[in-house]
C-alpha positions in Angstrom: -12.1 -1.7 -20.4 -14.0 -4.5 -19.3 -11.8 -7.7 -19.5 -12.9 -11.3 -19.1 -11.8 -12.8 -15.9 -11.4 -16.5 -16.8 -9.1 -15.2 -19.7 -7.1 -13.1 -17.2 -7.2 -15.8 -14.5 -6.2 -18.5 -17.4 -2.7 -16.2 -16.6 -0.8 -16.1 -13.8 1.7 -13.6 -15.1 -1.4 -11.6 -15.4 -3.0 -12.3 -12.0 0.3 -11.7 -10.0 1.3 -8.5 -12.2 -2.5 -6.9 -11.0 -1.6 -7.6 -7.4 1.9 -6.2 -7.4 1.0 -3.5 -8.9 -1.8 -3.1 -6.6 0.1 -3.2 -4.0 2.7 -1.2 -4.9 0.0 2.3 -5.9 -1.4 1.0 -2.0 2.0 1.8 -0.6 2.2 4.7 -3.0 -1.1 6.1 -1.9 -0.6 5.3 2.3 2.8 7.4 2.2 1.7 9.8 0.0 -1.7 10.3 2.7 1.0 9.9 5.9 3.9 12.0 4.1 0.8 15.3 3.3 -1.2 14.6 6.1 0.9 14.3 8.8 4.2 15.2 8.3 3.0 18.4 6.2 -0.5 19.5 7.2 -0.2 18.9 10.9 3.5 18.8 11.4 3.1 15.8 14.1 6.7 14.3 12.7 9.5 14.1 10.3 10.0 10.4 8.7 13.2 10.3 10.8 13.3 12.5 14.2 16.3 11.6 15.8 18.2 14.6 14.7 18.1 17.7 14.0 14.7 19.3 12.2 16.8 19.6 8.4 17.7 16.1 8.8 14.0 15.3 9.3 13.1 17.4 6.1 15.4 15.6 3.9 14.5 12.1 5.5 10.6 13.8 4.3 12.0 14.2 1.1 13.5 11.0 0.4 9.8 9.0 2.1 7.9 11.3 -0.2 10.1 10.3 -3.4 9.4 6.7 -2.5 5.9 6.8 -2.3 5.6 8.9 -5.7 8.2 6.1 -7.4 5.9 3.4 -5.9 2.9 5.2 -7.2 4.2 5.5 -11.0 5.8 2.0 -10.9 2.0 0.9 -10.7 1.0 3.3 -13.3 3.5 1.6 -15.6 2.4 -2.1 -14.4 -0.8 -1.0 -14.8 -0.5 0.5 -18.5 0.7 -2.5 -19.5 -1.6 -4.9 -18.2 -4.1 -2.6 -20.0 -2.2 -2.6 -23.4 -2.1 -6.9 -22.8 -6.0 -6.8 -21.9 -5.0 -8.3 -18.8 -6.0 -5.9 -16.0 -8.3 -7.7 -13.4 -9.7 -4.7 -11.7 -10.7 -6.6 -8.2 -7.4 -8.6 -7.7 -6.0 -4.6 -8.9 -7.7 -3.1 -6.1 -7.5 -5.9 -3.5 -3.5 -5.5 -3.6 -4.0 -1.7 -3.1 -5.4 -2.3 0.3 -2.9 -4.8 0.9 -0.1 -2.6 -0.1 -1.8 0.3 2.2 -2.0 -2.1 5.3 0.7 -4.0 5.2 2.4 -0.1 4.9 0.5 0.9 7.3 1.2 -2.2 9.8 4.8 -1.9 9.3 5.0 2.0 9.8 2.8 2.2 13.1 5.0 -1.6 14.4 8.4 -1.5 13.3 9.1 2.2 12.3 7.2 4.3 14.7 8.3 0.9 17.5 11.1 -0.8 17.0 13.1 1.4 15.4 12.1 4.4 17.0 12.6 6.1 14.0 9.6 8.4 14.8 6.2 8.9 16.7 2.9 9.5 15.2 2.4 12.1 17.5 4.9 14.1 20.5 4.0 15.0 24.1 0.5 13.0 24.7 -0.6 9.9 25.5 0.1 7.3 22.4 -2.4 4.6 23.0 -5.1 6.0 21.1 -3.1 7.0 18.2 -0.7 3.9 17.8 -4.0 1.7 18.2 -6.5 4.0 15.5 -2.7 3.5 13.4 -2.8 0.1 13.7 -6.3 -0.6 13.9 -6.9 1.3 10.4 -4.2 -1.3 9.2 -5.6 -4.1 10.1 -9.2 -3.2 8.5 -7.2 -2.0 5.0 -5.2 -5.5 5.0 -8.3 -7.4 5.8 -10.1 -6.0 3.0 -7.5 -6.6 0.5 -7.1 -10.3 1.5 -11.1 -10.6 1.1 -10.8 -9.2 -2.4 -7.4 -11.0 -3.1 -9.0 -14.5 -1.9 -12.2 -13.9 -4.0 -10.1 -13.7 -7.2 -8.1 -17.0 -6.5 -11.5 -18.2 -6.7 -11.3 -17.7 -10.2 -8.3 -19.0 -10.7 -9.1 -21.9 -9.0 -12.3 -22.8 -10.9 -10.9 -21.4 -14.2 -7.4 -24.2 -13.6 -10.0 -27.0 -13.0 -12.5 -26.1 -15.8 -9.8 -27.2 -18.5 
């Protein structure tokens, strides 16, 4: 559906409801990717590795639920937005980058760091892997705030065009 972006910027209900639920399929999607692809497919680590490996299977458990509620939270923001006419498909898609770096930035800093809660990887050399982790972050949130700041052009100019 193609909708009219003055009309959708002319609603800040509208505009804030296409980011959030942007960001909340980008989280969705990043621990859906980190929960398959690395805890799964390559077994590198359990969500929470400071105990014993059925501890780390039900902490994989409870990550993957999240991510899926996250992901059909957005689905439902996103149905509705539809059902109002007000999905604004570039503001949509900048918060799923932001939502993907920002979970992204705060896995690979404050889980996999500060907390300790787990590694991306056991037994080599972490550097390369915490800075392609963070790195890949960086470039996901930096897209999303280029596509987010884009659309608050629209805003802008629609507010000052009445």
């Amino acid at each position: 559906m193609h909708v009219n972006q003055a009309v959708v910027a002319d609603r800040p209900e509208f505009a804030r409801r296409n980011l959030i639920a942007g960001m909340l399929l980008g989280v969705g999607c990043a621990a859906f990717l980190d929960e398959t692809v690395f805890h799964q497919l390559l077994h590198w680590h359990h969500f929470y590795d400071r105990s014993t490996p059925d501890a780390g299977l039900v902490s994989d458990g409870i990550f993957h639920a999240f991510g899926f509620f996250a992901a059909i939270g957005s689905m439902f923001m996103l149905a509705d937005l539809s059902r109002r006419h007000g999905v604004w498909w570039a503001r949509w898609g900048g918060g799923i980058f932001l939502g993907a770096g920002a979970f992204q930035l705060y896995d690979g800093t404050i889980q996999h760091k500060v907390l300790g809660l787990h590694q991306i990887r056991y037994d080599v050399d972490l550097l390369p892997y915490d800075t392609i982790w963070n790195v890949v972050a960086a470039i996901l949130l930096a897209l999303g705030v280029v596509l987010v700041l884009r659309t608050n052009v629209h805003i802008r100019s629609s507010r000052s065009a009445r």
